[in-house]
GUPASE-78650 format. One record per residue: chain; x, y, z of N, C-alpha, C in turn; residue number from 1. Coordinates in steps of 0.05 Angstrom, whole numbers. Layout:
> chain, neast, nnorth, nup, caeast, canorth, caup, ceast, cnorth, cup, resi
> A, X, Y, Z, X, Y, Z, X, Y, Z, NUM;
...
end
This chain:
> chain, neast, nnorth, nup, caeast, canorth, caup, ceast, cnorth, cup, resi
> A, 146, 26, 73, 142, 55, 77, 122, 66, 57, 1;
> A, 102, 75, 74, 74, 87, 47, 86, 109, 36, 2;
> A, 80, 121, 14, 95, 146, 3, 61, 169, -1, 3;
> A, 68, 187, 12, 59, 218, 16, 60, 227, -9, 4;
> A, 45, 237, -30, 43, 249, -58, 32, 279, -52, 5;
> A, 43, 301, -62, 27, 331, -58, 40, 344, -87, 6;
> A, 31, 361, -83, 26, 380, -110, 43, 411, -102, 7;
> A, 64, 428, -113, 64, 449, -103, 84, 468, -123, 8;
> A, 76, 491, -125, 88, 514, -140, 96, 537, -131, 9;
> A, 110, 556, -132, 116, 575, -129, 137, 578, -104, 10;
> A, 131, 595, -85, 151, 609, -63, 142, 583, -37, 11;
> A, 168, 576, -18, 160, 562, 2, 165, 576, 17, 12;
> A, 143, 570, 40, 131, 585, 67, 145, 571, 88, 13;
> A, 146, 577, 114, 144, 570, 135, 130, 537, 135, 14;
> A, 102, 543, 129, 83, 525, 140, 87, 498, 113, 15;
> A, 92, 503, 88, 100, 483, 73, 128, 467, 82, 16;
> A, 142, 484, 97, 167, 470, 106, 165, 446, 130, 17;
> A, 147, 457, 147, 134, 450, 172, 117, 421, 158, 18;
> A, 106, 424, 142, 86, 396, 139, 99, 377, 125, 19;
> A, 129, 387, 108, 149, 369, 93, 169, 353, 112, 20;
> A, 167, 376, 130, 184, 353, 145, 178, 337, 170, 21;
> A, 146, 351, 179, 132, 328, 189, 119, 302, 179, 22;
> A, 111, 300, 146, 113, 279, 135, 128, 256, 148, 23;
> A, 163, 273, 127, 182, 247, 137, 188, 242, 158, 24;
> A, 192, 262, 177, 195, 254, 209, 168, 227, 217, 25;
> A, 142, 227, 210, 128, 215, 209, 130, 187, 194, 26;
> A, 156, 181, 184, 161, 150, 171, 157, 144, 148, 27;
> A, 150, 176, 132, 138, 169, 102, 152, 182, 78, 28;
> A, 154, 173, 57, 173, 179, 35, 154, 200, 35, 29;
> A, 160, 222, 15, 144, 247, -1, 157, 255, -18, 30;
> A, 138, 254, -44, 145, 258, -62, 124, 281, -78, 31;
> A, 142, 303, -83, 128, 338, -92, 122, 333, -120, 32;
> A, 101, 338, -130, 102, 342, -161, 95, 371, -175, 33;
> A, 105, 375, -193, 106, 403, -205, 110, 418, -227, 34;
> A, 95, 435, -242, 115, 448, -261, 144, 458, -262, 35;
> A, 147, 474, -238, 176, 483, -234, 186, 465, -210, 36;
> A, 201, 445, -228, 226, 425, -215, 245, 437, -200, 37;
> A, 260, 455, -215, 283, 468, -202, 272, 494, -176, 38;
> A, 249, 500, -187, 238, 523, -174, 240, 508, -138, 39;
> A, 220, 494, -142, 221, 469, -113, 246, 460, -107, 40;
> A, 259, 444, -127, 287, 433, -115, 302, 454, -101, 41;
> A, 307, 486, -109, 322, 508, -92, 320, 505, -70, 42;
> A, 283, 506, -62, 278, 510, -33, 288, 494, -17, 43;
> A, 295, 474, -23, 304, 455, -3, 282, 435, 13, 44;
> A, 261, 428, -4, 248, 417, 21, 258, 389, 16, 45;
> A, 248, 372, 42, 258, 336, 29, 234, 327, 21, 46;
> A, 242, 305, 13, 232, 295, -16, 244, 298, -48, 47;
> A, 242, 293, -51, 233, 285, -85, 216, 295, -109, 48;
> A, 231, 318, -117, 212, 329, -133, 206, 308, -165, 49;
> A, 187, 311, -179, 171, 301, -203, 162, 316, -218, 50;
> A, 154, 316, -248, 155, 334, -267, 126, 322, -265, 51;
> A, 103, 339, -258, 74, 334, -262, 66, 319, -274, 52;
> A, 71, 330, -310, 70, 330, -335, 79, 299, -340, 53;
> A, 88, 286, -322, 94, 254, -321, 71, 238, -318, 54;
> A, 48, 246, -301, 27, 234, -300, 2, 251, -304, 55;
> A, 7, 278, -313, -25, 297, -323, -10, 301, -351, 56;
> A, -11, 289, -371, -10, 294, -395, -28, 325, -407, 57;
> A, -31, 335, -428, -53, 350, -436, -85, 334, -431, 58;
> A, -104, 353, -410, -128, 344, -408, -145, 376, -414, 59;
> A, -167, 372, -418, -180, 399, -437, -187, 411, -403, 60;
> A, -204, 400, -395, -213, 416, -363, -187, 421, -347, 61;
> A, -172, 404, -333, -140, 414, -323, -132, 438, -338, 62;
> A, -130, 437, -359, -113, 459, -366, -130, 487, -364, 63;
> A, -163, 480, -364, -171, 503, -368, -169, 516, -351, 64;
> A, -177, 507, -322, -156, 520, -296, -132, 527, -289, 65;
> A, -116, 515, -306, -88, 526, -298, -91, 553, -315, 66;
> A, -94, 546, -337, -104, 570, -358, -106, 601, -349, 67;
> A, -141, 593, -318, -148, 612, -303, -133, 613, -282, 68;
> A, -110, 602, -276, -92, 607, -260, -114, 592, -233, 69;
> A, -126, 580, -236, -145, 573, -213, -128, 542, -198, 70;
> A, -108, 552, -186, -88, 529, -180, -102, 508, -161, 71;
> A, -123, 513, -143, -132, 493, -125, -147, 478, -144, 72;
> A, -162, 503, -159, -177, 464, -181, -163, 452, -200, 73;
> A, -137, 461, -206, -127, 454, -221, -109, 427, -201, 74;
> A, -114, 426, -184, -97, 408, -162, -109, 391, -162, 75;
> A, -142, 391, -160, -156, 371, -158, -156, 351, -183, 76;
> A, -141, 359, -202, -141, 341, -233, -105, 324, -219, 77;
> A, -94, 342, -216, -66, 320, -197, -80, 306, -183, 78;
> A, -82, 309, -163, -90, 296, -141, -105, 267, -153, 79;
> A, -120, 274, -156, -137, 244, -176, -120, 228, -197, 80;
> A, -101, 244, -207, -88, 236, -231, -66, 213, -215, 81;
> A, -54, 233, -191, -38, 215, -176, -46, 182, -169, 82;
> A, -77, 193, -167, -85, 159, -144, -86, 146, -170, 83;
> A, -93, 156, -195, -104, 132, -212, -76, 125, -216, 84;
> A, -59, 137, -217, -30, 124, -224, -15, 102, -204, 85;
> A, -25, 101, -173, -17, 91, -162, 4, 102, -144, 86;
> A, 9, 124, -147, 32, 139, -140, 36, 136, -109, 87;
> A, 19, 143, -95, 13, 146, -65, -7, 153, -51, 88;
> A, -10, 164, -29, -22, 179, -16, -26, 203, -15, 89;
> A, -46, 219, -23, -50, 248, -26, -47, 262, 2, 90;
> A, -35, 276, 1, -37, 297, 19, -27, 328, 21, 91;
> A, -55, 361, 20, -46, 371, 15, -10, 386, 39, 92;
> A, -10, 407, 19, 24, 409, 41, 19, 428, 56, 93;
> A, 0, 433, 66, -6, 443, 98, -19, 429, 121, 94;
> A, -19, 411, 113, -17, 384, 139, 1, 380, 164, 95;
> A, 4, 382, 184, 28, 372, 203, 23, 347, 211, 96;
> A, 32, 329, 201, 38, 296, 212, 38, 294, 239, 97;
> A, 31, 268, 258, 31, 278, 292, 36, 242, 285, 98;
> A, 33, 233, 262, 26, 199, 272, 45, 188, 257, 99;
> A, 44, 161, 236, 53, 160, 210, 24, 150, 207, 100;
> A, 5, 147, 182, -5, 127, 162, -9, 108, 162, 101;
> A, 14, 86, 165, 14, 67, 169, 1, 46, 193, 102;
> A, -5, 70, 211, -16, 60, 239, -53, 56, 239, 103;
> A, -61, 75, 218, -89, 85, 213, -86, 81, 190, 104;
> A, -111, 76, 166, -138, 65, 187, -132, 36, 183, 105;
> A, -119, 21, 188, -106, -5, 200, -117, -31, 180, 106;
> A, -109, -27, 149, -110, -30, 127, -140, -27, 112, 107;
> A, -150, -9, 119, -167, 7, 100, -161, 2, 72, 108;
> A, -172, 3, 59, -160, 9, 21, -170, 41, 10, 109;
> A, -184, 47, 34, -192, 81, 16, -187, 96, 56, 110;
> A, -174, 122, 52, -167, 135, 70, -177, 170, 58, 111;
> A, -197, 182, 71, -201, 209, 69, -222, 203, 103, 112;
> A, -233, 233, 103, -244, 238, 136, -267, 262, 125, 113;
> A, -286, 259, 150, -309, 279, 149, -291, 305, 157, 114;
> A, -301, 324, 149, -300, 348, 150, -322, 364, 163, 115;
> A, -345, 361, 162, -366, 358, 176, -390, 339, 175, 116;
> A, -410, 341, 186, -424, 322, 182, -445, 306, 156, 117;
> A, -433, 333, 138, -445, 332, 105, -428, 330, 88, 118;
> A, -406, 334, 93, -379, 345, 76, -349, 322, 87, 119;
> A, -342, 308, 65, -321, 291, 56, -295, 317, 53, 120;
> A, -283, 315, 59, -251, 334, 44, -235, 310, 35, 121;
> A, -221, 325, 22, -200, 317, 1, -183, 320, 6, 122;
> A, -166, 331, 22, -144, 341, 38, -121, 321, 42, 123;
> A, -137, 296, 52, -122, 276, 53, -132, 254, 35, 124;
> A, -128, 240, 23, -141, 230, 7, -125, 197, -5, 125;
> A, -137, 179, -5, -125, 160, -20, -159, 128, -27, 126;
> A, -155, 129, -45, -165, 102, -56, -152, 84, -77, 127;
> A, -167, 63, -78, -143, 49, -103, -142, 53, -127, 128;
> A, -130, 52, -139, -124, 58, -173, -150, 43, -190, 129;
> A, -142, 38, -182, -172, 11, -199, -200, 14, -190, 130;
> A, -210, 24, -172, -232, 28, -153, -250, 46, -175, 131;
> A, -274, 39, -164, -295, 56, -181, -293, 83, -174, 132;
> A, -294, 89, -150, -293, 110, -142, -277, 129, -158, 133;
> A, -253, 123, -155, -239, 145, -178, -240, 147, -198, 134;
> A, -249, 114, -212, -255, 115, -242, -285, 140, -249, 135;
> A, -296, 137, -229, -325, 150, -237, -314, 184, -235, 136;
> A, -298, 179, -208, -300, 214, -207, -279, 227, -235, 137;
> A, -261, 209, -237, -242, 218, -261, -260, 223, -279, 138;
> A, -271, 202, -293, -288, 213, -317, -308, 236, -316, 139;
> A, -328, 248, -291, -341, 256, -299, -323, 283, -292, 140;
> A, -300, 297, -277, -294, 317, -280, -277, 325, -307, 141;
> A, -265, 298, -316, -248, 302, -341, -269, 309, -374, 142;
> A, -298, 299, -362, -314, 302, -391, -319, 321, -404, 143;
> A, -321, 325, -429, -323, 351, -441, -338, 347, -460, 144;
> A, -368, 359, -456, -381, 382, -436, -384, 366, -418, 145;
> A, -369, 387, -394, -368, 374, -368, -400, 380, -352, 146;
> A, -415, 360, -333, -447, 367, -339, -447, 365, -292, 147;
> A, -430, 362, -282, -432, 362, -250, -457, 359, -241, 148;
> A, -456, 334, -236, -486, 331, -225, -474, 330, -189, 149;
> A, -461, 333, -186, -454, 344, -155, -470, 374, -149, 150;
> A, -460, 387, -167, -466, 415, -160, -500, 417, -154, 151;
> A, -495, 444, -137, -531, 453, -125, -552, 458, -158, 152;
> A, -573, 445, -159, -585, 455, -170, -586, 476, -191, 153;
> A, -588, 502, -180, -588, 514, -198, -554, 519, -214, 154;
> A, -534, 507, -200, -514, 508, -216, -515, 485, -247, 155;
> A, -528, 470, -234, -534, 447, -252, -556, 452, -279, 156;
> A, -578, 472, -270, -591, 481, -296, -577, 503, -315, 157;
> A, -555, 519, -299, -545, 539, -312, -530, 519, -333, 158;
> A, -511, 491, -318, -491, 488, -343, -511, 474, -361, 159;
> A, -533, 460, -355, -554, 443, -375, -549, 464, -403, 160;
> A, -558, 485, -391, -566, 506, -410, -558, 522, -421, 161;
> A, -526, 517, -411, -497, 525, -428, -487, 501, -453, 162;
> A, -491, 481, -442, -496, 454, -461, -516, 457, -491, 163;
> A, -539, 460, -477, -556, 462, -504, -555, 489, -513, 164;
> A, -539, 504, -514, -532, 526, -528, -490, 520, -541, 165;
> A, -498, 499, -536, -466, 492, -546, -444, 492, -539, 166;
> A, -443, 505, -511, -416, 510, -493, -404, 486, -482, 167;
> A, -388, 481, -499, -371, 460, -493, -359, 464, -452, 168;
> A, -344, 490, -450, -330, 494, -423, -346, 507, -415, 169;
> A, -345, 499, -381, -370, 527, -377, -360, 556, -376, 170;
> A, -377, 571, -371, -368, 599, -366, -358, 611, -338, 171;
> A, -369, 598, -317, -355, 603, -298, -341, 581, -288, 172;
> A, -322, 560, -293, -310, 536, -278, -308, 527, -257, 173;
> A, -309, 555, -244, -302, 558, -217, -327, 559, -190, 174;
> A, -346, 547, -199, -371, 546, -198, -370, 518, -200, 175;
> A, -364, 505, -204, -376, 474, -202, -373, 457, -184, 176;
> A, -352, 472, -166, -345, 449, -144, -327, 427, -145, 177;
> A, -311, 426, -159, -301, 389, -165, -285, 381, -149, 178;
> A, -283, 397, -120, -267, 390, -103, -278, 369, -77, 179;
> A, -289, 378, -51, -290, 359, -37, -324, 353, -41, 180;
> A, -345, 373, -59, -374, 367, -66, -376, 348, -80, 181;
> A, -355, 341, -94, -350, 325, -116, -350, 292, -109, 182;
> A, -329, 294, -85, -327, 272, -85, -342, 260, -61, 183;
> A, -355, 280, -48, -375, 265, -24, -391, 257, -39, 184;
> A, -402, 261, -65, -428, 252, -78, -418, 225, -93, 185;
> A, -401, 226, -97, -383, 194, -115, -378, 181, -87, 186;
> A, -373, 186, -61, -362, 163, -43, -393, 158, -34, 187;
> A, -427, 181, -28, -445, 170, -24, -458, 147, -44, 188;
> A, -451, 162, -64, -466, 143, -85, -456, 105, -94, 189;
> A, -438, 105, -85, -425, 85, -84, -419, 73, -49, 190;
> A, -426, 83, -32, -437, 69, -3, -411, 72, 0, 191;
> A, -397, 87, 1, -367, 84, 14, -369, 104, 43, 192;
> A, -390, 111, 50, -381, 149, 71, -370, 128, 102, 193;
> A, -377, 97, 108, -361, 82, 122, -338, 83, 124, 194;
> A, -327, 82, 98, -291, 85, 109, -280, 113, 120, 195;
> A, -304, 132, 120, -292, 163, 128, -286, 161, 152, 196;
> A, -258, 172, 156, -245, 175, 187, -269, 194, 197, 197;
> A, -265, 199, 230, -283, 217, 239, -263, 240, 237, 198;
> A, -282, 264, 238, -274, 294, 231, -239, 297, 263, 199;
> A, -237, 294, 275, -220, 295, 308, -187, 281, 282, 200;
> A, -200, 267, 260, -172, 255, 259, -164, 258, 238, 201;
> A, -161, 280, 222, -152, 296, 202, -167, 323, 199, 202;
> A, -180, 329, 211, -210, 361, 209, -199, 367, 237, 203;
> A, -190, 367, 259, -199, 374, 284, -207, 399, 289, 204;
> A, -193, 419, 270, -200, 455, 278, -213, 461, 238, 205;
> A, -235, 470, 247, -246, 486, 227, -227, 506, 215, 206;
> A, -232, 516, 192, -213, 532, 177, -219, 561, 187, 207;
> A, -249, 571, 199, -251, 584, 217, -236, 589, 252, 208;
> A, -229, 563, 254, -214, 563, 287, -182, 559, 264, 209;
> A, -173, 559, 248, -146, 563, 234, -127, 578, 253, 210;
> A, -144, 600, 261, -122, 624, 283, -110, 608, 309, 211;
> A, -128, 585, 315, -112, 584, 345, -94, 577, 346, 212;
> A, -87, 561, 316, -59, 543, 315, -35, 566, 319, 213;
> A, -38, 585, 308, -19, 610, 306, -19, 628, 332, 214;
> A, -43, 626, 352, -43, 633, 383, -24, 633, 398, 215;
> A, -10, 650, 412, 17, 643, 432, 0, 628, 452, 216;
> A, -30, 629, 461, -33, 607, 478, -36, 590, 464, 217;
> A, -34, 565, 467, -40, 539, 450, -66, 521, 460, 218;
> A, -76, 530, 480, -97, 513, 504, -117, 510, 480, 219;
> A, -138, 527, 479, -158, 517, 453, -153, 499, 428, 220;
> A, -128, 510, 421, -109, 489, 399, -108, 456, 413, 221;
> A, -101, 461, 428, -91, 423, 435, -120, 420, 456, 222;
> A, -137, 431, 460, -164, 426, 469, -175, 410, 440, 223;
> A, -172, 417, 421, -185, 412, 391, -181, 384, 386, 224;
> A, -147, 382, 389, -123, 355, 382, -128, 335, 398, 225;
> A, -137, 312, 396, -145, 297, 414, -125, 274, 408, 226;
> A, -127, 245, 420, -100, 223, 416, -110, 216, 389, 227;
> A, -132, 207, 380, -132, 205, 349, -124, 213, 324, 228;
> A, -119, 246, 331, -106, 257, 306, -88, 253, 293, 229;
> A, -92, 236, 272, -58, 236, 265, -53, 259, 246, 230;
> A, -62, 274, 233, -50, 293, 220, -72, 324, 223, 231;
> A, -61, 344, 230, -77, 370, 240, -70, 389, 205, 232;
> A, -97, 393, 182, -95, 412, 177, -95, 440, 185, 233;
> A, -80, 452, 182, -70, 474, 178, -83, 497, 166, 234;
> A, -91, 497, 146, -110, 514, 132, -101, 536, 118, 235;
> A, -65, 527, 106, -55, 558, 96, -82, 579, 93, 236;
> A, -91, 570, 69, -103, 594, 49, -123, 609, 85, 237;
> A, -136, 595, 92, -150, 612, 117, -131, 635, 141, 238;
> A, -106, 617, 134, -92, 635, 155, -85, 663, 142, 239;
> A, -71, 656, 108, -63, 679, 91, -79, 692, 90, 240;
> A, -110, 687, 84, -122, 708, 81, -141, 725, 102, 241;
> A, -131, 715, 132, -127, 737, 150, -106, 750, 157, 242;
> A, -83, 756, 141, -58, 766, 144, -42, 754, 162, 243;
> A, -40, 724, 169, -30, 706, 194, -8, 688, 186, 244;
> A, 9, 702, 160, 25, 677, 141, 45, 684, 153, 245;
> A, 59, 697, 171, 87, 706, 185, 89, 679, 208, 246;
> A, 116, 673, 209, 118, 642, 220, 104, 653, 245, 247;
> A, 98, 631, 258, 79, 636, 283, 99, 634, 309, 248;
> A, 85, 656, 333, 99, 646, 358, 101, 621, 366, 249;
> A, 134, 626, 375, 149, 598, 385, 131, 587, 404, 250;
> A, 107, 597, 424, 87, 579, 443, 67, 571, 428, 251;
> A, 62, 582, 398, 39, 569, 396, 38, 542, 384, 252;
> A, 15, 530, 379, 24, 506, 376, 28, 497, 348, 253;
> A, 23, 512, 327, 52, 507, 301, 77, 516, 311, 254;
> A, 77, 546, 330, 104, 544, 333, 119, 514, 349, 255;
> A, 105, 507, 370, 121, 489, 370, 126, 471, 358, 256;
> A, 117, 458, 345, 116, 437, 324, 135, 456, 307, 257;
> A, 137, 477, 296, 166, 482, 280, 195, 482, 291, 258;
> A, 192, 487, 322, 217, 494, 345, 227, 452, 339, 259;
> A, 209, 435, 350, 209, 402, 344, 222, 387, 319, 260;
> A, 215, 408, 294, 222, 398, 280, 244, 415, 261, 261;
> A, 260, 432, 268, 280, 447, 268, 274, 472, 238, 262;
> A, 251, 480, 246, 239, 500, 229, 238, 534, 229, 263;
end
């Protein structure tokens, strides 16, 4: 049984409930990791909660995001932290499972997917502990002065030139990208963009088409979903921040997928 690794804090939603228990319905252990243990253990989701702080020790960049409360980049220091540990398979917890894992990509050693035709996501994510890939990307987001040679250009002269004026951290953090820019440039640079699933089998709906999943019609939704998919992001943060976080109608097609899986 492969084991599902995600990251999560605060209040559980609808749609975090929905992708926890399509995981395991999907054949896969999941295991939550977190600052607040008990906070998660209340909600009830299954799985297995983990004390973060078991495998992200004190790191100077991690914390400087949590610091800024900047929780998605601060995820991206888990998330990496997880693979180098061996832990599992990344995946974030707005995912709905349709497959298990185990079936795709039919022993691969590195599993993530296009997002579009320039852009790698992270969303789903797994390589091996030992692999360069993570070794490279670990070090250069963990270094301090952290110097992103991912980032556009002129983000890259600004931090040069925060450097030679002595700035250890940059001034904007949040500006560098270390999320999926990050690591399309570590999987190009190292000839890996081969093992990328195609976008239909973890990407199928843009974070822009996010709404149709929440649609009482579902037709455009399962127009998107094709037999390859094994797992349909979701896109909390896109839905929340068109006011769309209220569980969705029972026709649409998260609602059904929550009616399926007793949500």
């Amino acid at each position: 049984m492969l084991t599902i690794v995600t990251y999560w804090e605060g209040p559980v939603s609808w749609l975090e409930r929905l992708s926890a228990a399509s995981i395991v319905a999907a054949g896969h252990a999941l295991e939550i990791y977190s600052h607040d243990i008990r906070g998660v253990q209340r909600q009830g989701l299954p799985g297995t909660v983990i004390d973060v702080r078991d495998i992200l020790g004190p790191n100077a960049m991690a914390d400087l995001y949590r610091g800024r409360k900047s929780y998605a980049f601060y995820t991206d220091y888990v998330r990496l932290g997880l693979l180098r540990e061996g832990r599992g398979i990344w995946a974030d917890l707005d995912f709905v499972f349709r497959q298990s894992l185990s079936t795709t990509p039919d022993g691969d050693d590195y599993i993530f997917g296009w997002l579009n035709p320039n852009r790698i996501n992270n969303a789903i994510l797994y390589a091996p502990p030992q692999s360069e890939l993570v070794s490279r990307y670990w070090e250069a987001i963990t270094a301090v002065p952290i110097r992103a040679p991912w980032a556009t250009g002129h983000i890259r002269v600004k931090r040069s030139l925060e450097i030679l004026a002595g700035r250890r951290f940059p001034l904007h953090p949040e500006r560098l990208a270390i999320g999926p820019r990050a690591l399309t440039h570590f999987i190009r640079q190292l000839a890996l963009d081969h093992h990328a699933r195609r976008k239909p089998v973890f990407y199928p709906l843009d974070d822009d088409d996010a709404h149709l999943l929440v649609q009482a019609d579902d037709a455009r939704a399962r127009a998107a979903i094709t037999p390859e998919t094994v797992a349909v992001h979701a896109w909390r943060g896109k839905l929340w921040s068109i006011g769309l976080s209220a569980p969705p109608p029972p026709a649409s097609w998260l609602g059904q997928r929550c009616r399926e899986l007793g949500i």
